[in-house]
N, C-alpha and C positions, 0 to 999 in steps of 0.2 A: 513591850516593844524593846528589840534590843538592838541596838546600832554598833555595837562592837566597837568602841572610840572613834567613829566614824567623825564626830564633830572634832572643832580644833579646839584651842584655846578661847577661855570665855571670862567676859568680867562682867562681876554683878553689880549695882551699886543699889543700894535699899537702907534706912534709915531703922527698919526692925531686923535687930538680931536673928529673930525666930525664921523670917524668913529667908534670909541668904544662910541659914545652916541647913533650912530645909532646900531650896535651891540647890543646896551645893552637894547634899548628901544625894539627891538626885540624879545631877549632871554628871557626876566624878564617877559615875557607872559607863556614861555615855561618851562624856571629854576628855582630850587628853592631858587639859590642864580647866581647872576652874580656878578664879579668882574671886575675892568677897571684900567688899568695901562698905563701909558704912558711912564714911563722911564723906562726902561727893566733892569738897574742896582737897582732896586728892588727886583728883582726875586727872588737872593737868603733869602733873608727877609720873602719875602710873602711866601714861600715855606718852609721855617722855623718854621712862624709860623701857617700856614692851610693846609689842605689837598682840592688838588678841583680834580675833576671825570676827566674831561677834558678842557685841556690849549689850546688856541687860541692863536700863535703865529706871529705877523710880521717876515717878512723875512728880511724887509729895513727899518733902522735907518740912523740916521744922518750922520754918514761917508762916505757911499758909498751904492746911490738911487737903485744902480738895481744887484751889484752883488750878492747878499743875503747871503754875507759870517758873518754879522754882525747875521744874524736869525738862517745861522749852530752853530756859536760859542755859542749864548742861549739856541740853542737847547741838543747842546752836556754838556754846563752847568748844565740845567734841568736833563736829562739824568742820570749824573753824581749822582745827589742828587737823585734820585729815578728813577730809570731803568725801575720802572713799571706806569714811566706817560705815559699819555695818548693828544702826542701833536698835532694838527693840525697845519697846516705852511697856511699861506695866505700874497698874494703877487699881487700887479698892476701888475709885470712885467714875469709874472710865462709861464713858455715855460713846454713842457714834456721833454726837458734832466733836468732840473732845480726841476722837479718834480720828477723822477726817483733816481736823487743825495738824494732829502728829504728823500724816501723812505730808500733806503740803510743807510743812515745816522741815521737811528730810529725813523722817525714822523710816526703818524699812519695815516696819509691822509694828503690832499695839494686840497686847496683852491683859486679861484682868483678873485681878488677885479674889480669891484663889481659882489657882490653874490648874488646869485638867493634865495630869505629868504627861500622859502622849501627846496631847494639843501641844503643851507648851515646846518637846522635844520635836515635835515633828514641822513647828515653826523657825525654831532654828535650826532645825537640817536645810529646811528651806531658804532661810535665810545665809547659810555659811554655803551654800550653792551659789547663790545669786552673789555674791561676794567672788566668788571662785569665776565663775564668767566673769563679771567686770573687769577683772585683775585681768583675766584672759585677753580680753579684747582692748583693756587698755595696752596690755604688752604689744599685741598685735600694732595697736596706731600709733605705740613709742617706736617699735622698730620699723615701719613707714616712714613715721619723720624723720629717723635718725638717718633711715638709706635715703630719704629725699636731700636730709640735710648734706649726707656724705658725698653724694653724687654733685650735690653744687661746690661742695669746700677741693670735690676732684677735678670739675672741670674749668675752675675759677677759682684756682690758689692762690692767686697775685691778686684776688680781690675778697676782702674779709668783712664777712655782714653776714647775717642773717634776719634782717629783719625783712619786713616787706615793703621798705622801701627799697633795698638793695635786692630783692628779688623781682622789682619790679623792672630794677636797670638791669638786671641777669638777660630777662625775656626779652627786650628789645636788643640787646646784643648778639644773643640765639635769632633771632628773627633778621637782622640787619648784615651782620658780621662776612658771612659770604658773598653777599652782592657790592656792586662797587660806587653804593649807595656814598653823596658826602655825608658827612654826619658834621651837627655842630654839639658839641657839650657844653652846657653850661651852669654852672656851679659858681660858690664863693671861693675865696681863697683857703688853700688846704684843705680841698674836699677830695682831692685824687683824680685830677681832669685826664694828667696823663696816665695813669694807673689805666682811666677804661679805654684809652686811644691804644691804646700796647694791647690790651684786652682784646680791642676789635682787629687790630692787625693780627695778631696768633690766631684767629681761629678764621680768618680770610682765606682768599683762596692766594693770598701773595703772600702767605702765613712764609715763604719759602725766602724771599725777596729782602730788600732792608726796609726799614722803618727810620724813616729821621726824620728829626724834631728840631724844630724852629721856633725859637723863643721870637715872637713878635716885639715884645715891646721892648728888647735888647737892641732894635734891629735899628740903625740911627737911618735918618730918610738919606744921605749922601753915599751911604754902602747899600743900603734897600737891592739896588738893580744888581749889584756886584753880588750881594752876598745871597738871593734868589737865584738869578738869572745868569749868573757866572760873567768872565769879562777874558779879554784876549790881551794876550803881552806888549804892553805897549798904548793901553785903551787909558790910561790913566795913571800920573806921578810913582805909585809905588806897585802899580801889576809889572812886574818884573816876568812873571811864566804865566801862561795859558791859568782859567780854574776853572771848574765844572761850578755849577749852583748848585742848591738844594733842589730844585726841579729836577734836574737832570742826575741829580745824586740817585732823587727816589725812585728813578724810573722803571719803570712797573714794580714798584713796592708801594708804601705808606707815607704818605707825607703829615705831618702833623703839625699846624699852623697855630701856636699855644700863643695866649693872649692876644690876641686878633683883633682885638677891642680898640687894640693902644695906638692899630697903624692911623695917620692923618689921610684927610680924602685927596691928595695925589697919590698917597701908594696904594688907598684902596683901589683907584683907577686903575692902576695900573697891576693889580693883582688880579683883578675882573678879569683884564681881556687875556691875560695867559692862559685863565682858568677857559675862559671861552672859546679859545681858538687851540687849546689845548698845545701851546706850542711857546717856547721862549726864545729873547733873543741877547745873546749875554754881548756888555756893555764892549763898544769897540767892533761891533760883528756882524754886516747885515744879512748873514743868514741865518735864517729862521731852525730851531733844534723842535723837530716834533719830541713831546714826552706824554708818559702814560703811566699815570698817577695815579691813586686813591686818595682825595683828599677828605683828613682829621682835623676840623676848626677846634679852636675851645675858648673863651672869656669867662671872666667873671664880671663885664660889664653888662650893663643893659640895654643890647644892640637895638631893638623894638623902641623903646626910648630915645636912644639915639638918633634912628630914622627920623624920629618925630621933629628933629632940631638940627637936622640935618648935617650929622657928624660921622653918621654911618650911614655908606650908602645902600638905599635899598633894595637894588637888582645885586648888590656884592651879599646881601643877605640872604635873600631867596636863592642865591646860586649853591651858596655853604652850607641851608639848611633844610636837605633832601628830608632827612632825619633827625630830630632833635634829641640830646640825652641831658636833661636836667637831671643834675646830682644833689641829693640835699643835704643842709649842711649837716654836721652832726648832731645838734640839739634837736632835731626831727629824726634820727633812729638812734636814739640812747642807749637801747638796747641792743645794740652791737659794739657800746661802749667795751664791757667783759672780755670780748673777743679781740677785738684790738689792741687791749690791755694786756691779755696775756700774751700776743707777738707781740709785743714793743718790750714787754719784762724777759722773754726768752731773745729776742735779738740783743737785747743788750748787755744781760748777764752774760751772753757768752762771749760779745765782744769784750768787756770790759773784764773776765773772768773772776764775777762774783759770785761764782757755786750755785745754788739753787734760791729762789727767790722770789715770790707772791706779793699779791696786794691782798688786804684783808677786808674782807665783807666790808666794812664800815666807809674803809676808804673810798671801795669802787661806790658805795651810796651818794657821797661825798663828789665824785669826779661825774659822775652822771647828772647830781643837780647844777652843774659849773656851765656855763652858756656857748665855752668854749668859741668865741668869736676868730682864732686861727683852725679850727675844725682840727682835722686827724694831723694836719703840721703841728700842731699846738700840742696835740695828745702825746704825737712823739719826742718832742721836744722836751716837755716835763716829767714823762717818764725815764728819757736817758738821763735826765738833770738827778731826778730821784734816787736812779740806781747808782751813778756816780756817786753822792755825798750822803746815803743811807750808809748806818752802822747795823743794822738788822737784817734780818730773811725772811723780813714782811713789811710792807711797803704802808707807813701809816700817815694820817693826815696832815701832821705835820712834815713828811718827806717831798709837800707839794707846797710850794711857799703860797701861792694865791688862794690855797683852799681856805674858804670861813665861813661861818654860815651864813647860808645862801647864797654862797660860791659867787666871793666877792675874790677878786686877786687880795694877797696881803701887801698893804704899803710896806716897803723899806724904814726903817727908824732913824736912817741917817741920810740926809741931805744931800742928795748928788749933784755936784755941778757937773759932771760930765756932759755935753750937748746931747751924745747919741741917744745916752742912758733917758736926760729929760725930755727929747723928745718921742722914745720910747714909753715912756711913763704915760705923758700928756694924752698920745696917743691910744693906748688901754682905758685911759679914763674916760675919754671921752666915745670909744666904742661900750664899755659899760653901761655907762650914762644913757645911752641908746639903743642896749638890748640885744645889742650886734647889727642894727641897722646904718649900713655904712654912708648913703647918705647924707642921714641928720647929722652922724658921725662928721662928715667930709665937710658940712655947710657950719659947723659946729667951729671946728679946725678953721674955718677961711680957705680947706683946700678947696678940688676939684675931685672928683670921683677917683679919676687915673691919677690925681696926683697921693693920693692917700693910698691906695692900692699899693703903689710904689712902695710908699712908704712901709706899708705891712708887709711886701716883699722883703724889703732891705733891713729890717727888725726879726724878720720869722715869725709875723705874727699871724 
């Protein structure tokens, strides 16, 4: 039989000389490269450094002649290091239970010494075929994912994940986004609340219109009606001219009501009924301004909670949350950790013009076990710190001062009296101490929920 180097590359591994000469004196008619190995603690070496089509493997080394548990454990080795070899097992002592165990075990066929030189060639033609499809088709389902992947990183640049958490929040955005559905988002702090309120405004049908945003818990209750609902000149000590609100700002655009959490139940009142009557009336003015909104809620508190203790009311709930988008925080897709990484080290080498500049395998191992209690503000925070006070063009474990093992922050070695600083400090500690449950965190503290929140605003944490 003559295959005309039809086969690829092949490694043998067999502990008798005699036969991988004969093997080889064989194949090297048929392949375009054969290889010959004797000591099987090689393997991972040669496999290190070549690629071959198909491995010919012994079953029995020096320890023990016929149970072939020395040829499972190279096998599950091989395996191990590339899931898509392509191994044959060959054995003096080969029975069909012994052949049946290979099979389960991941060989692609099983062989018995002495081999019939067609059988044996005509097993791994077959085998370096079956090899050749798999490659095939796995190519086929790499460039599926890659145009699936590419197609989301197209139509949602301003949001970076690919995990399936964050293609979970893709779909309800595709599903929601056009209708003038409310939507309430709710997440931790520095999970990107605004990120998907801008998300759903662009691909709206007011995608055309403005978008503005309204910090809630900046908003003090004496300016609440002014700085909503607008006021006329003269309504009050320092309205000096006419001003439009945020209602009337948004109209027919997006309005986005961030930290919603923080209003007290007079202003919830009174954000209710504008929402319901669809219409304001700025401070000083007894006529009514019809407007025509999209309303974007978002907190990071526990509005359902809230109801329950009656601090949020719950028809202002049910009003805000047509559609709900829970973000998680980042220690639930870690795996978009990398992705993140590499836009926050490319934003900021170029703002800071450090040349070109990476995080190295070890580190990102390192930032993915870290619990990350300010989420993606935290991420970016420590990596522009990194790229500012690094001296290299790879980002290592030490360029993160909190990193240690088991991604604990690193204490300071010198004593700060500073307030902001120890109230900063106290504060990471005792969300550590809790797992990033804020909380236990907050009852820990002697705060209140809102009053810690604040406070992790005001730190960047």
């Amino acid at each position: 039989m003559k295959l005309d180097k039809e086969l690829g590359k092949i490694l043998i591994i067999d502990d008798d000389e005699d036969v991988l000469l004969a093997a080889k004196m064989l194949l090297k008619r048929h392949a375009k490269e054969v290889t010959i190995e004797k000591n099987p603690k090689k393997i991972p070496f040669l496999l290190n450094n070549y690629e071959y089509d198909v491995i010919l493997l012994d079953m029995n080394f020096s320890q023990d002649i016929t149970s072939g548990k020395e040829g499972f454990f190279w096998l599950e080795q091989i395996l191990e290091k590339d899931p898509s070899a392509v191994v044959i097992l060959i054995t003096a002592f080969g029975d069909v239970e012994t052949a049946v165990k290979a099979l389960k075990e991941g060989a692609t066929d099983f062989v018995l010494k002495p081999w019939q030189n067609d059988k044996l060639i005509a097993t791994l033609a077959a085998a370096e075929k079956l090899k050749k499809t798999q490659k095939a088709e796995g190519g086929k389902k790499a460039r599926i994912g890659k145009q699936l992947r590419e197609t989301v990183r197209h139509n949602y640049k301003d949001i970076i994940g690919e995990s399936q958490a964050m293609q979970d929040i893709f779909s309800i955005i595709d599903k929601v986004a056009e209708t003038d559905a409310n939507v309430l988002i709710l997440g931790e702090n520095g999970t990107g609340k605004e990120v998907i309120a801008k998300a759903l405004h662009d691909r709206s049908r007011r995608k055309e219109n403005v978008f503005v945003n309204v910090d809630m818990g900046a908003v003090t209750e004496s300016l609440f009606e002014s700085e909503l609902f607008g006021h006329k000149k003269g309504s009050f000590t320092d309205a000096k001219d006419d001003r439009i609100g945020r209602f009337e700002a948004a109209n027919s655009g997006t309005l986005f009501l961030d930290e919603i959490g923080n209003l007290g139940m007079p202003l919830q009142s009174k954000l209710l009924t504008a929402l319901q009557r669809r219409e304001i009336t700025p401070v000083g003015s007894n006529r009514p301004v019809n407007v025509d909104i999209r309303l974007i809620a978002a907190t990071n508190m526990p509005l359902y909670d809230m109801v329950q203790t009656n601090t949020f009311r719950q028809d202002l709930l049910y009003r805000i949350n047509t559609v709900e988008i829970h973000l998680p925080p980042l220690r639930k897709r870690l795996e978009d950790i990398p992705l993140l990484a590499e836009h926050f080290v490319k934003t900021y080498t170029e703002k800071y013009q450090k040349g070109t500049m990476k995080i190295g395998s070890s580190t990102l191992g390192k930032l993915k076990k870290y619990a990350w209690p300010g989420n993606i503000r935290e991420l970016q925070h420590a990596i522009e710190r990194a790229i500012i006070m690094s001296d290299s063009d790879t980002l290592k474990p030490e360029d993160f001062f909190f990193l240690q093992q088991g991604g604990e922050y690193e204490e300071s070695a010198e004593e700060s009296f500073n307030l902001d600083e120890v109230e900063r400090n106290v504060i990471r500690k005792a969300i550590r101490k809790h797992n990033g449950n804020i909380s236990k965190a907050a009852k820990e503290l002697g705060l209140t929920r809102a009053s810690l929140y604040r406070r992790l605003e005001k730190h960047g944490l």
